[in-house]
C-alpha positions in Angstrom: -159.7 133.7 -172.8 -156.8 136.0 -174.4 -156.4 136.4 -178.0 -152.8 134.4 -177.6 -154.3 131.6 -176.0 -156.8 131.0 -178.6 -154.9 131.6 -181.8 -151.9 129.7 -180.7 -153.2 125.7 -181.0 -153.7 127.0 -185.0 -150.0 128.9 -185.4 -147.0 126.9 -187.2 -144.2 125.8 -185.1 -142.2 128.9 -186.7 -144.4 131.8 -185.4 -144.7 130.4 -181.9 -141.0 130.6 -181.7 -141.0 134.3 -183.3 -143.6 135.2 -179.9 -141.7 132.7 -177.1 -138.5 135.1 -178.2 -140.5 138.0 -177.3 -141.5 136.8 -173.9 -145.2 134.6 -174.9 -145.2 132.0 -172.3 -148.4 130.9 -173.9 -146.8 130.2 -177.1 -143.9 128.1 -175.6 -146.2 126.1 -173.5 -147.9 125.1 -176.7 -144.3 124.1 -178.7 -143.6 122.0 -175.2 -147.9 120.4 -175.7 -146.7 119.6 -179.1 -143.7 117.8 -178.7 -143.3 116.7 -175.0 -144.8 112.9 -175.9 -141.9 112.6 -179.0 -139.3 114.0 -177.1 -139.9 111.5 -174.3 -140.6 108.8 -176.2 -137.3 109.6 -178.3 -135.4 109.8 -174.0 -137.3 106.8 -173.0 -135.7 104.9 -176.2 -132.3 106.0 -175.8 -131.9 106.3 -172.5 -134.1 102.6 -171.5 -135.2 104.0 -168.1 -138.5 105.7 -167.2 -137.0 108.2 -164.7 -133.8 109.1 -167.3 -136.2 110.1 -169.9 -139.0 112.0 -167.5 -135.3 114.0 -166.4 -134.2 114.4 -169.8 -137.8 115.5 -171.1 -137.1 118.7 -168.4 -134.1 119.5 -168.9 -134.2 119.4 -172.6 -137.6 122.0 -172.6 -135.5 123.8 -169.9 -132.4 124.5 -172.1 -134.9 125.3 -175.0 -136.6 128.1 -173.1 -133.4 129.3 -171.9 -131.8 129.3 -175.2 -134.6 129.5 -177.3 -133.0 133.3 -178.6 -130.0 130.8 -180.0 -132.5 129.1 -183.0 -131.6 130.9 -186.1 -134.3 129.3 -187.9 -132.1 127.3 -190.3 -133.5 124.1 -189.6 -137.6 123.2 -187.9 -137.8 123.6 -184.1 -138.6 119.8 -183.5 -134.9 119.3 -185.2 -133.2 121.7 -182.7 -135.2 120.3 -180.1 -134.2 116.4 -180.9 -130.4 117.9 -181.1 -131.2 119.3 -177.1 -133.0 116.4 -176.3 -130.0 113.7 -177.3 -127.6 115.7 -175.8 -129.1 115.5 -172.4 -130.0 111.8 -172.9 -126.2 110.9 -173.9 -125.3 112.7 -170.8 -127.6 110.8 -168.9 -126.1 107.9 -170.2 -122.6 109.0 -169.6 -123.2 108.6 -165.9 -123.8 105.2 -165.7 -120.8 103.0 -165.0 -122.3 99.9 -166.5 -122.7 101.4 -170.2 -120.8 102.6 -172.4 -121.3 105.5 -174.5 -119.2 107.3 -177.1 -119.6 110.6 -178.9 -122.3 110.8 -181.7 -119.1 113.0 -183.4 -116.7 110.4 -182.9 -116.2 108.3 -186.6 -117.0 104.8 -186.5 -114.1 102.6 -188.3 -115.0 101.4 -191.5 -117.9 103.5 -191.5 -117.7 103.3 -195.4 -116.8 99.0 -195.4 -119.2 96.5 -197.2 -121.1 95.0 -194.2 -121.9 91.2 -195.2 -123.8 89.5 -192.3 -125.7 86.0 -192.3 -129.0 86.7 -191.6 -131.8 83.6 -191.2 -134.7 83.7 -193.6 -137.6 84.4 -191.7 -140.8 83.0 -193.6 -143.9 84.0 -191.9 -145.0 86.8 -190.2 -143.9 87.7 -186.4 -147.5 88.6 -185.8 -148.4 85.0 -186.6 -147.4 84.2 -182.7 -147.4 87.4 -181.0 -149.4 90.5 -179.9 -148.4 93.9 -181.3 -147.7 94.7 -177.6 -145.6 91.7 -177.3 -144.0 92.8 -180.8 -143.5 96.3 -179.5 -141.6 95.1 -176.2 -139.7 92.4 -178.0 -138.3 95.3 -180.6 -138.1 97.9 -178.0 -135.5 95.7 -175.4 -133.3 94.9 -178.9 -133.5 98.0 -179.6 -132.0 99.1 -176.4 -129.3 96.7 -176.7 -127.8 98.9 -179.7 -124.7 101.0 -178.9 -125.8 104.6 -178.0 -124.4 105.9 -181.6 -126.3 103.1 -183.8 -129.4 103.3 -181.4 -129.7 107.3 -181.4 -130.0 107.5 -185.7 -132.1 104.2 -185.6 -134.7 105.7 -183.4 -134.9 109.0 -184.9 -135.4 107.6 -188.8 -137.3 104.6 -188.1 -139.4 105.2 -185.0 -139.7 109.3 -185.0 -139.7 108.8 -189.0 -137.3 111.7 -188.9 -135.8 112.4 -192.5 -132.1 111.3 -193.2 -131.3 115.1 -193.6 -133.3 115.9 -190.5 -131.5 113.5 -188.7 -128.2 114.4 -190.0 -129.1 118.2 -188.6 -130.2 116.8 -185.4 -127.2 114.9 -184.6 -124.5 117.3 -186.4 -123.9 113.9 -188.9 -123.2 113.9 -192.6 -125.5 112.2 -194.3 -123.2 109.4 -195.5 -122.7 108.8 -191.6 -126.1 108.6 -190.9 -127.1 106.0 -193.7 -124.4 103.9 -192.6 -125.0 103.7 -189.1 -128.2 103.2 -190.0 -127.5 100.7 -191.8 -125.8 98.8 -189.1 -128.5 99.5 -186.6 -130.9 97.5 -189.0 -128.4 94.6 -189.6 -127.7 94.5 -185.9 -130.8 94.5 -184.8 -132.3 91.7 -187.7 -129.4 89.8 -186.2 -130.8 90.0 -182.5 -134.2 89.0 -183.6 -133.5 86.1 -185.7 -131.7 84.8 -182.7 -134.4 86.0 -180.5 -136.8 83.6 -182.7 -134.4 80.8 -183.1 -134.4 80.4 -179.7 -138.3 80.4 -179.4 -138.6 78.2 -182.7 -140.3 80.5 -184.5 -139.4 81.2 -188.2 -140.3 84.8 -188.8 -140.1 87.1 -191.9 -137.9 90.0 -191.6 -140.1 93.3 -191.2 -137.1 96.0 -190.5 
């Protein structure tokens, strides 16, 4: 076995990029081992279609390898990587006539407005009547039911636990913008699922 493809498992993120500029395919192969499951996980989310997110998962290690001489370094790899990755994603969903997408540049009105919504209270746990999986599935199809601009920071901060500043890198954001639509994405989502349980007459406490 050769020395690069034995030392490069233990190398930081950082150094394997340093040797994929200078030509290791070795050490590229093991930054696309690393993050392939996140980044498809992160498609899969946004885009809510199996085949999307296996297109986007290419394409975004594609444009990576291509342009991997582009990464100054000022922010981690997995950060540039998220910024390809959503990119191709939004373009994926671009193409489909029935949903609507906007730019994750384009300002939100009343991004800064005191949002006020009437939320149920939710008194026992959701795990009470359902399976994690069940759980899981529930959260996931509300989740895709967010607007591609709400949906994109949601995912990143609370299901790739991404920092707020991370996430502001990855999507070009301020940070302001981020906690806001953030803050949306929770509200709108706490709104789906109290409905959600209304409708199955369960009374749930709020875990987002």
């Amino acid at each position: 076995m050769a020395a690069s493809e034995s030392l490069t498992p233990a190398l930081p993120d950082e150094e394997l990029v340093t040797r994929s500029k200078a030509g290791d395919g070795d050490a590229f192969n093991e930054l696309i081992r690393r993050h392939d499951r996140k980044i498809l996980r992160l498609a899969r989310h946004i885009t809510g279609n199996e085949e999307d997110a296996e297109d986007v998962l290419q394409e975004s290690f594609l444009n990576a390898f291509t342009h991997i001489d582009r990464f100054e370094g000022n922010s981690k790899f997995y950060t540039w990587l998220v910024r390809i990755a959503v990119n191709q994603a939004l373009m994926k969903l671009r193409k489909r006539k029935s949903d609507r997408t906007v730019s994750l540049d384009e300002p939100v009105q009343g991004e800064t407005e005191d949002l006020v919504r009437e939320i149920a209270v939710w008194e026992e746990t959701p795990e009470s009547n359902y399976s994690q999986e069940e759980m899981r599935r529930i959260l996931d199809d509300a989740i895709e039911t967010l607007e591609p601009i709400y949906r994109t920071v949601f995912v990143l901060r609370d299901v790739e636990d991404l920092s707020t500043e991370e996430t502001a890198a990855a999507l070009d954001l301020s940070i302001p913008a981020v906690k806001s639509r953030l803050l949306r994405a929770r509200l709108q989502l706490r709104e789906k699922l109290t409905q959600f349980f209304r409708r199955k007459g369960d009374n749930v406490f709020a875990y987002l």
